[in-house]
TIMI-2910 file (N, C-alpha, C, CB; in pm, 1 decimal, decimal comma, always signed):
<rs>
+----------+----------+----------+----------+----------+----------+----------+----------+----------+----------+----------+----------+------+
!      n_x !      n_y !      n_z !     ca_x !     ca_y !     ca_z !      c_x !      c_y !      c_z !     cb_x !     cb_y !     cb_z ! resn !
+----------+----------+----------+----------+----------+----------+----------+----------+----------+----------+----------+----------+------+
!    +84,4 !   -117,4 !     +0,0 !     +0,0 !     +0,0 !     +0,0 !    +89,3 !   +124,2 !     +0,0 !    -96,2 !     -0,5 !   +122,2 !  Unk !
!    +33,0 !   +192,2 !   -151,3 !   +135,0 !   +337,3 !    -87,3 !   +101,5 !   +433,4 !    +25,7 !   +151,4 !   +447,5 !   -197,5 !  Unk !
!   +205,3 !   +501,9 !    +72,4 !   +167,7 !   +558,1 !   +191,9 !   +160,3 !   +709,0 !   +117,6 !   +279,8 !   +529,9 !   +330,7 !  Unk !
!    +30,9 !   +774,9 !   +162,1 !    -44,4 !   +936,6 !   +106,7 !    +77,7 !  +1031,0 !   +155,7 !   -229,8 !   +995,2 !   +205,1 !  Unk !
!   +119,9 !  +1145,7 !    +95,0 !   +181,8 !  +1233,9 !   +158,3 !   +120,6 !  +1276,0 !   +254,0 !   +216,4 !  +1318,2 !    +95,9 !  Unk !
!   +195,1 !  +1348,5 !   +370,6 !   +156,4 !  +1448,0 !   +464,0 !   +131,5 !  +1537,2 !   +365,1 !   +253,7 !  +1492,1 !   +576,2 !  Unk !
!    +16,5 !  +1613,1 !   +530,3 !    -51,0 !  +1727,7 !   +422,9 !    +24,1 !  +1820,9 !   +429,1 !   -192,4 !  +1786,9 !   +445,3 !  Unk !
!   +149,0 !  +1863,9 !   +532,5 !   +251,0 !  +1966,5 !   +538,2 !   +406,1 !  +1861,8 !   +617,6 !   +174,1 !  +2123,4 !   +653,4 !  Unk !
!   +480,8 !  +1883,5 !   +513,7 !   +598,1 !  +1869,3 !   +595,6 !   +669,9 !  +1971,1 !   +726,7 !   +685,4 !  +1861,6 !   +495,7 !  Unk !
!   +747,1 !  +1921,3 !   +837,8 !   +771,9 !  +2000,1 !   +882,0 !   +882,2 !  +2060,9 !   +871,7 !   +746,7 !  +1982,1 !   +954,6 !  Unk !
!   +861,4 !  +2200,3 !   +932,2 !  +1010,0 !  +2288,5 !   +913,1 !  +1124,0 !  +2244,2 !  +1038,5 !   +973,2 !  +2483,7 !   +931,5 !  Unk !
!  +1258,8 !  +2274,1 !  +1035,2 !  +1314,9 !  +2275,2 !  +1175,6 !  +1272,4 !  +2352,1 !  +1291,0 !  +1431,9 !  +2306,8 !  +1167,6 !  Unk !
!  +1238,8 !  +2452,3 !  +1240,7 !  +1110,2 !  +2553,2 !  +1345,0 !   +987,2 !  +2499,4 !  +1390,3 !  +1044,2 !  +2680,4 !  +1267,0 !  Unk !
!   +922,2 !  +2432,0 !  +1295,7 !   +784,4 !  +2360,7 !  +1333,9 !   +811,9 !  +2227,7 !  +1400,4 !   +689,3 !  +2332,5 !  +1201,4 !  Unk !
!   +907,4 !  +2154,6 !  +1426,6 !  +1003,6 !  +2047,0 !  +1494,4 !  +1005,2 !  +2123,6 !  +1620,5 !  +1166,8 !  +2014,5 !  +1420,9 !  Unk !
!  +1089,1 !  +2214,8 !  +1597,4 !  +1170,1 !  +2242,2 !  +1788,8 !  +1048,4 !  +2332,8 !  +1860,9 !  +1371,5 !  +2378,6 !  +1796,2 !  Unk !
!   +921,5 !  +2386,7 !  +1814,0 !   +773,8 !  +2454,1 !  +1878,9 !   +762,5 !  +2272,0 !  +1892,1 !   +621,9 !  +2583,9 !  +1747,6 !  Unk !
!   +701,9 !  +2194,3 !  +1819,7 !   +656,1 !  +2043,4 !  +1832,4 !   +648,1 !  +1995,9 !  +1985,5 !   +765,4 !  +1943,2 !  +1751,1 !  Unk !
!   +807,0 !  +2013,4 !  +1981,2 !   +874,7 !  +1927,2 !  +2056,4 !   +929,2 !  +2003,4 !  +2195,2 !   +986,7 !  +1868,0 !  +1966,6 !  Unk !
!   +954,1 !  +2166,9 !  +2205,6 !   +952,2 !  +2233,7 !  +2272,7 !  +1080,1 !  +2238,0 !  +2309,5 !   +869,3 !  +2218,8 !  +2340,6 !  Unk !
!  +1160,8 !  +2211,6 !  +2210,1 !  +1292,3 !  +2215,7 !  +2265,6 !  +1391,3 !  +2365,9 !  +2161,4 !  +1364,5 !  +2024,9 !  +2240,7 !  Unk !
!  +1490,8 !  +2368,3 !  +2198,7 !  +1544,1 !  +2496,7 !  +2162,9 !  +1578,5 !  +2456,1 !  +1959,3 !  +1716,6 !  +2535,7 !  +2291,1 !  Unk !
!  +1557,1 !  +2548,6 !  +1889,2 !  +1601,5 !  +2528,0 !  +1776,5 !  +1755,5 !  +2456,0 !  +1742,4 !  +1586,7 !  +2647,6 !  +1731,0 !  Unk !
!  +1829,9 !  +2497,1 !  +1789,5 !  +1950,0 !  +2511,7 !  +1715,0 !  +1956,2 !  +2322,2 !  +1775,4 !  +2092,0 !  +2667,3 !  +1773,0 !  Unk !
!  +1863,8 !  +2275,1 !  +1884,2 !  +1884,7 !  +2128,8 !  +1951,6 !  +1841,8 !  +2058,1 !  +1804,3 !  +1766,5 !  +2082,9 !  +2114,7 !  Unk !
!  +1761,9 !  +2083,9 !  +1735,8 !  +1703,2 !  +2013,2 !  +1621,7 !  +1826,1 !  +2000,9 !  +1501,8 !  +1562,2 !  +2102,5 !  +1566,9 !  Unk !
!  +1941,4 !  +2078,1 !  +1521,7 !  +2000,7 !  +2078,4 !  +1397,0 !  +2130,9 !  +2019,9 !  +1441,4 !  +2006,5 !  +2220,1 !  +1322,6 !  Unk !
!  +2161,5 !  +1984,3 !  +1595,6 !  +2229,9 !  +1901,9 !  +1655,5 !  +2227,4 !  +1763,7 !  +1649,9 !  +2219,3 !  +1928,5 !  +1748,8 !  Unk !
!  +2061,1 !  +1718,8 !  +1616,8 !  +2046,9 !  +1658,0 !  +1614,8 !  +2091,4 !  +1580,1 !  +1483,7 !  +1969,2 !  +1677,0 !  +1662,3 !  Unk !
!  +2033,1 !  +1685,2 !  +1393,0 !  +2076,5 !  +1643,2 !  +1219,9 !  +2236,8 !  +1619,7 !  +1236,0 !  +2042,1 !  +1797,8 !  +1079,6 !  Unk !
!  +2290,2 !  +1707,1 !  +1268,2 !  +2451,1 !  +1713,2 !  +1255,6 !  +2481,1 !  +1578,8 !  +1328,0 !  +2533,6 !  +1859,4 !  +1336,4 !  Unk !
!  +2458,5 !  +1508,1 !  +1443,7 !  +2507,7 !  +1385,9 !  +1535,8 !  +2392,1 !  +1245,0 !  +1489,6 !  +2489,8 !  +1441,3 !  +1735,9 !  Unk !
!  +2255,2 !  +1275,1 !  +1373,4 !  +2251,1 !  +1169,8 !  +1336,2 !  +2131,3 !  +1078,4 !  +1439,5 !  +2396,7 !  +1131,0 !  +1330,7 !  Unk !
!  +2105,8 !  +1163,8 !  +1504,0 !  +2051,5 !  +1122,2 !  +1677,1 !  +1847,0 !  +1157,9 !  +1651,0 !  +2160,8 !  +1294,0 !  +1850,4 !  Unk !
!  +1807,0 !  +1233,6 !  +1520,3 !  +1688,3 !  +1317,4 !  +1584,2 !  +1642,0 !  +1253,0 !  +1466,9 !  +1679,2 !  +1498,2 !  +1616,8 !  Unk !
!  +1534,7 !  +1266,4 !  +1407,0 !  +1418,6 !  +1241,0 !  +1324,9 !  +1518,4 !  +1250,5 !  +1195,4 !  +1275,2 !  +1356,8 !  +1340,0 !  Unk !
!  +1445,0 !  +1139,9 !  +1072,9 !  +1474,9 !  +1139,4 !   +951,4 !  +1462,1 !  +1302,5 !   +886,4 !  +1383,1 !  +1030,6 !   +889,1 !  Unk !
!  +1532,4 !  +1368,0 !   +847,8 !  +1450,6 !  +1517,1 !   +742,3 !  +1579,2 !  +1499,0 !   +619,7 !  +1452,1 !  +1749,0 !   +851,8 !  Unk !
!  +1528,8 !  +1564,6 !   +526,2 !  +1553,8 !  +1603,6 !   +431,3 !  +1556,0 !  +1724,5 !   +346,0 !  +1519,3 !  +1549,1 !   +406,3 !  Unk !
!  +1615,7 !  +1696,7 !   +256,3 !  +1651,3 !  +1825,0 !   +195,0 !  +1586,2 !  +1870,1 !    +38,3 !  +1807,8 !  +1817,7 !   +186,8 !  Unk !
!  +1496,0 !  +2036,6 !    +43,3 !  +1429,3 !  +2055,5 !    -46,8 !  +1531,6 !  +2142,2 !   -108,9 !  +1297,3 !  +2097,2 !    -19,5 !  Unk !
!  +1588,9 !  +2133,4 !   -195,8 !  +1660,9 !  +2226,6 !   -219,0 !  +1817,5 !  +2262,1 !   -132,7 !  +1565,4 !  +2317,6 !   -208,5 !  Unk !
!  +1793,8 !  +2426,9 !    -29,7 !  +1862,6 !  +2419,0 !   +104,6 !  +1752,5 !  +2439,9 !   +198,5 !  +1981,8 !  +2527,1 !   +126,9 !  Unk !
!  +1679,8 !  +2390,3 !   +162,5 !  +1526,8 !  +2364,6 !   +281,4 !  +1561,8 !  +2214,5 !   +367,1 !  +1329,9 !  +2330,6 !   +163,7 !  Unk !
!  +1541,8 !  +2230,5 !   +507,0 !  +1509,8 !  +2096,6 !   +558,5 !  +1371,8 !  +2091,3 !   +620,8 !  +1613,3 !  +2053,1 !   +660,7 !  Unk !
!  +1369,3 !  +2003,6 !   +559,9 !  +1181,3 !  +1949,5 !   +616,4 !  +1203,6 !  +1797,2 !   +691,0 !  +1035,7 !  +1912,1 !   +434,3 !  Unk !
!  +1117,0 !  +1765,1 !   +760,3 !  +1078,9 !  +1652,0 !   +852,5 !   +949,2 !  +1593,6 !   +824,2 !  +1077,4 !  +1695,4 !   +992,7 !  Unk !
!   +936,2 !  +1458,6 !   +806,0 !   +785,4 !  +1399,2 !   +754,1 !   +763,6 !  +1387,5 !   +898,0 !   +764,9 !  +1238,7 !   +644,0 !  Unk !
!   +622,9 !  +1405,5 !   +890,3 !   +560,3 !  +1394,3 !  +1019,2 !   +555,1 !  +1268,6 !  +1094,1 !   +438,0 !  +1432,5 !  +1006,4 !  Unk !
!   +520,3 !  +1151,0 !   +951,6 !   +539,4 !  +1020,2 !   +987,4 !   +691,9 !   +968,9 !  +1069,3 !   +519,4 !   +951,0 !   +853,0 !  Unk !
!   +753,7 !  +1033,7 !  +1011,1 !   +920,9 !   +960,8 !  +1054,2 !   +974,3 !  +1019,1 !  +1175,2 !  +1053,0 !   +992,4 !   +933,8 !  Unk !
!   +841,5 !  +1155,2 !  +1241,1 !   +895,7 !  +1224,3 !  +1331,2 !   +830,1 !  +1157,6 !  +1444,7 !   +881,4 !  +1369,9 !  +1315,6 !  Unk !
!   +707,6 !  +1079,9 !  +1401,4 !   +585,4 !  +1020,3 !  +1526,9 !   +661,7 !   +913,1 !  +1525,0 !   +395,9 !   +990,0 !  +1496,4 !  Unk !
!   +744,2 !   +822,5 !  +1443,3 !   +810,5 !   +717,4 !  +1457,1 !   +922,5 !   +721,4 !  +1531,5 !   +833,4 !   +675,3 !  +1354,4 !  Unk !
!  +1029,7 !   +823,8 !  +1514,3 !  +1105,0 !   +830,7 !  +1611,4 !  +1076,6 !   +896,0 !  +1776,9 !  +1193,4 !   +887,9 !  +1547,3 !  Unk !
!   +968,3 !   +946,1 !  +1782,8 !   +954,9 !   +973,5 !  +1935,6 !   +925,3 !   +838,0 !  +2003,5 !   +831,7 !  +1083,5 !  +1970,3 !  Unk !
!   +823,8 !   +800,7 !  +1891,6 !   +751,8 !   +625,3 !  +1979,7 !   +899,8 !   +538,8 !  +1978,5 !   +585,0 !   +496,8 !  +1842,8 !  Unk !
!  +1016,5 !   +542,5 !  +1895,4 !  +1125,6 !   +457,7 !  +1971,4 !  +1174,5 !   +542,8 !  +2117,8 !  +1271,2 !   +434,9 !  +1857,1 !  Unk !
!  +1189,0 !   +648,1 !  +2103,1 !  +1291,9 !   +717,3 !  +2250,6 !  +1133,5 !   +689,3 !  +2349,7 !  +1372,1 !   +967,2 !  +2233,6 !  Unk !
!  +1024,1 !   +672,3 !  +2346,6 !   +947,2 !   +645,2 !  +2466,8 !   +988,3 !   +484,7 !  +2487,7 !   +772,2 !   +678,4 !  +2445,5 !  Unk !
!   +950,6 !   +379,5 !  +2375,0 !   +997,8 !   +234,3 !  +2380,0 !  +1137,5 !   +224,3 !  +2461,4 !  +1017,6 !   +175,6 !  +2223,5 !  Unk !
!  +1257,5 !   +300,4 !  +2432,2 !  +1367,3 !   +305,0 !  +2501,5 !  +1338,5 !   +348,3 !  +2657,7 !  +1458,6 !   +395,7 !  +2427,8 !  Unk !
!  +1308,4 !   +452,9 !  +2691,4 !  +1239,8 !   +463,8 !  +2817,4 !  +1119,7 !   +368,5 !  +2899,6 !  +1190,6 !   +576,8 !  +2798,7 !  Unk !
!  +1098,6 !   +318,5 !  +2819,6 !   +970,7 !   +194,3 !  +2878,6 !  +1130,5 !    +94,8 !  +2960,4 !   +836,5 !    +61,7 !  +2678,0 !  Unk !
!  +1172,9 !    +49,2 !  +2812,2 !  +1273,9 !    -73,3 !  +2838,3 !  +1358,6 !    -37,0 !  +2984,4 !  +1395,3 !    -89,5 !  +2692,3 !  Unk !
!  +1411,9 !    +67,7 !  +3004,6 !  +1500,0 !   +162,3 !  +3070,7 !  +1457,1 !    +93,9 !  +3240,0 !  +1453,5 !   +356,4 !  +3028,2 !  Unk !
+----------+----------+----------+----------+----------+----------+----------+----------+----------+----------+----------+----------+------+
</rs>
């Protein structure tokens, strides 16, 4: 089954409001490899929403295990 686009990708801004953490933490994240799948539009980075709900539900699974 193909999977529908999101109806908006997110920005690194619309990530670190999300998530409530400081901006520049979101691009730390990109740089160390550690934070949500995003990609690149151009020199745009966007985040699928899907790959962003997927990686929080592992860091809670890690905290369950913990």
């Amino acid at each position: 089954m193909a999977r529908a686009l999101p109806e908006r990708y997110l920005t690194p801004v619309d990530l670190a409001d999300l998530l409530g953490v400081p901006l520049e933490t979101v691009y730390q994240w990109r740089r160390k490899l550690t934070g949500p799948k995003g990609f690149r539009v151009g020199v745009h980075l966007r985040f699928d929403p899907e790959d962003v709900r997927t990686w929080v539900a592992s860091l809670m699974d890690k905290e369950a295990a913990a």
